[in-house]
N, C-alpha and C positions, 0 to 999 in steps of 0.2 A: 272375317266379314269383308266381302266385295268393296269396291269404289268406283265410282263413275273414273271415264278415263282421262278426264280433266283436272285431276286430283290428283294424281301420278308425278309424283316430282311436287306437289303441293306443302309439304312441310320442307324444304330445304329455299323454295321461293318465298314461305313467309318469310322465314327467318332471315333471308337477304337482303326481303322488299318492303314487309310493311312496318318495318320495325324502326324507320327512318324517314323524317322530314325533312324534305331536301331543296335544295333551289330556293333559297333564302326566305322561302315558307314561312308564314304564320298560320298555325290553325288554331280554331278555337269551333268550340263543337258543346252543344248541350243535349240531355237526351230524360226523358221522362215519363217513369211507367204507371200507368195509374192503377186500380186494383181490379177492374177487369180487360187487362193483360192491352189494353191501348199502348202502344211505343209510338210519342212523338218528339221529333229530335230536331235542332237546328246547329248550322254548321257555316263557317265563315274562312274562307282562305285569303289572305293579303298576298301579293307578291308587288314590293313596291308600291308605286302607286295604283295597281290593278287591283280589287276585291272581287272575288265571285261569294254566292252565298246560296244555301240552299236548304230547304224545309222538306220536312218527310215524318209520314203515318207509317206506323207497322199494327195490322190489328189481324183478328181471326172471327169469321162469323159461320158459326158450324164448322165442316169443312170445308171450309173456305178461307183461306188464309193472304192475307195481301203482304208479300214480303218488303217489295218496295212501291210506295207511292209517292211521286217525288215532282216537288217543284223550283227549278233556280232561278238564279238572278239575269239569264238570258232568255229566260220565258219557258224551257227544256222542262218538257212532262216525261217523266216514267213511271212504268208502272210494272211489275210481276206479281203475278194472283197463280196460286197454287190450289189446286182442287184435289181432293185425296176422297179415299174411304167410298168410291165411287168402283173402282174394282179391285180386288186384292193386289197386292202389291205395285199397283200403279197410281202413279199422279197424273194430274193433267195440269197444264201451264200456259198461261195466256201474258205473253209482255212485247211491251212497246217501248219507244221512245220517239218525241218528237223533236224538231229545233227552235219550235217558238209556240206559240198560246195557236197562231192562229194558224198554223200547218198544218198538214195530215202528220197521224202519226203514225208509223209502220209497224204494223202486229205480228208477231210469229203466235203459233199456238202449238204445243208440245205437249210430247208423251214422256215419261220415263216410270222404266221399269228396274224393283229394286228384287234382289232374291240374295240371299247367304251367299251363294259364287257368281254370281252374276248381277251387271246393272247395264242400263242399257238406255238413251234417252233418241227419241225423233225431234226436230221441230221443223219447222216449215213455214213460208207467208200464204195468207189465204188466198192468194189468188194465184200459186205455184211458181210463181219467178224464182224462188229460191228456197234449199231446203238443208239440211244436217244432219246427220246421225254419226254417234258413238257406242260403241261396246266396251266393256271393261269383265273377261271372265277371272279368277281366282281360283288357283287349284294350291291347295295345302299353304305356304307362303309364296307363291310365282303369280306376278298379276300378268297379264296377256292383255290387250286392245288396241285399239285405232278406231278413229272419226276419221270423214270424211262433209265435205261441203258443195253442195251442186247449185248451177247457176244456170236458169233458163233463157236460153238462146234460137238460133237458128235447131241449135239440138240441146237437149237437155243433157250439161258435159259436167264434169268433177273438176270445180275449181280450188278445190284444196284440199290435200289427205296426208294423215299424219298415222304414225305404226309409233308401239309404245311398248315397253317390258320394265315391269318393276320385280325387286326383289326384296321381302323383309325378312330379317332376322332376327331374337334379341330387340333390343332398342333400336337398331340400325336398317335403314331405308335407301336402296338406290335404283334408279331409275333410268332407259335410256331410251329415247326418242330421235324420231326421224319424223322430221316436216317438210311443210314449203314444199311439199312436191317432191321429197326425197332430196331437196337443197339443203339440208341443216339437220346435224347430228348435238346432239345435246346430252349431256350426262351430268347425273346430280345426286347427292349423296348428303344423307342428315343420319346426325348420330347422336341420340341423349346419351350422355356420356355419364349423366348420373340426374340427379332428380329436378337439379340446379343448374349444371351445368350442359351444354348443348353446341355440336358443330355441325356445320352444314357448307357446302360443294357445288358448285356447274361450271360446266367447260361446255364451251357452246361454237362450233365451228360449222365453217361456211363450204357446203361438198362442191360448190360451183362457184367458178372465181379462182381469181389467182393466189387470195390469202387463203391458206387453209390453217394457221395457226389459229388454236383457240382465243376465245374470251373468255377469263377465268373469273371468278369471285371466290373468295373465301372468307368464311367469317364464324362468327357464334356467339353465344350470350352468358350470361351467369348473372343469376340472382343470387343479390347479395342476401337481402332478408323477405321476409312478407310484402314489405313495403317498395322496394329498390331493385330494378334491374337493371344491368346494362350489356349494350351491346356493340358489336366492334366487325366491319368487314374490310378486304382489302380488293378493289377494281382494280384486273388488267386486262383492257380490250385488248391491243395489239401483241399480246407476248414478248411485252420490253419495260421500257420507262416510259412510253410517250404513253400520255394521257392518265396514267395510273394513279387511281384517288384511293385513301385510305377515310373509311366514316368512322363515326364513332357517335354512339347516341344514349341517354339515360333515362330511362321509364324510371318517375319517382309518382307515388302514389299517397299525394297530400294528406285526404282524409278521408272519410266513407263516401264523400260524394267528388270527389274532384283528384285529377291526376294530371303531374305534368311530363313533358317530353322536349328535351335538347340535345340537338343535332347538331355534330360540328362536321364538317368533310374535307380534310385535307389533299391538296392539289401538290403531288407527288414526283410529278413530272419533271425533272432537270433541266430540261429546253426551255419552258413556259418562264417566261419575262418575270413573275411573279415567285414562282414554285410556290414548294410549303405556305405560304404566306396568303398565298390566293385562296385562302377557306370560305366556304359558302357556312350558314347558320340558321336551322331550322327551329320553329316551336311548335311546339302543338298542347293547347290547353283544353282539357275536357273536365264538364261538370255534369252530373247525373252519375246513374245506377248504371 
């Protein structure tokens, strides 16, 4: 089965990215499904004395499905509405986001097409200043694709295009990318190593510029039981000790409606006035289905 080519490298970036509440974070989040399949949820982040918050619908009316509808505590509307069943194999996609209640809000509206070796997505703003497309084909396990993004000007130019090759095997996924306009080579690699247990990889180097050594991550998880995961990565931007943080984080899953998560990030670095000792400490509290 095909993937859009934004999904490419997409299991070894969860496993880095979302599995960790960071920057001395609190979150706390609720979410609640009613019996004809309405999702509404609310969500609260502290950082010190700053709160943001935010409210949001997920519902479906025919085919018509509104994935996100969304309002926070800066006034910021969004919204994705997915339209299906309209031709085979294609959706159509209408989303915005604005910066306050009373601004314009800027709409793209989007195509994507899904086939067994092939997916494929357009979007564009309606009045053409700017547009996007992605390919993603699949032959036997070999993914192939690149996007691209255009910006209308004095001419209508490519302001940004990225080329992608994935490989799976087995349990095992890696991926190599070139973006930024062929300024950045990227490689990434996830491997369930068993049902429980899970590793994951990116080295991300700069092709323009004086530093070409990578930024490495490494990390992976293991669930302990039903209930209890955890998970552990190691940052190295510059290919040394400076700046090098080690995270460390635990999904515990309280009871059928509530789970919690603690993040700890240790500051690794030898030079920093602090080192080790300089740990940031994240939360994340969620109640709902």
């Amino acid at each position: 089965m095909s993937i859009f080519f934004k999904d490419l490298g997409k299991k070894a970036k969860d496993l880095l990215g979302k599995n960790y509440t960071t920057g001395e974070n609190r979150e706390f989040s609720i979410k609640t499904k009613t019996a004809d399949d309405i999702t509404y949820a609310a969500e609260t982040t502290i950082t010190g004395a700053d709160v943001k918050g935010k409210v949001k619908v997920d519902f479906k009316v025919d085919n018509v499905k509104f994935k996100t509808l969304s309002l926070d505590s800066n006034g910021c509307v969004e919204s994705d509405v997915h339209v299906s069943n309209v031709l085979d194999n294609v959706v159509f996609t209408l989303s915005g986001k604005s910066q306050s209640l009373t601004s314009h809000m800027p709409t793209t509206f989007g195509v994507e097409y899904s086939h067994e070796d092939f997916k494929a997505n357009f979007v564009a703003s309606p009045f053409g200043s700017a547009a996007g497309a992605s390919i993603c084909y699949k032959s036997n396990d070999l993914f192939l694709g690149g996007a691209a993004g255009f910006q209308a000007g004095e001419t209508f130019e490519a302001s940004a295009y990225e080329f992608g090759v994935g490989y799976a095997f087995d349990d095992n996924f890696a991926t190599l990318k070139v973006s930024d306009k062929l300024s950045k080579l990227m490689f990434s690699g996830h491997r369930q190593h068993s049902e429980d247990f899970a590793l994951a990889a990116t080295l991300t180097s700069n092709l323009k510029g004086d530093n070409f050594f990578p930024k490495v991550e490494l990390g992976g998880s293991f669930k302990i039981d039903s209930d209890t995961s955890v998970f552990g990565k190691v940052s190295v931007p510059n290919c040394g000790t400076k700046d090098v943080k080690a995270s460390f984080s635990l999904d515990q899953k309280l009871n059928a409606n509530a789970s919690l998560r603690l993040t700890s990030v240790l500051d690794l670095d030898p030079e920093h006035p602090r080192n080790f000792f300089g740990s940031e400490f994240g939360l994340t509290l969620k109640f709902g289905a």
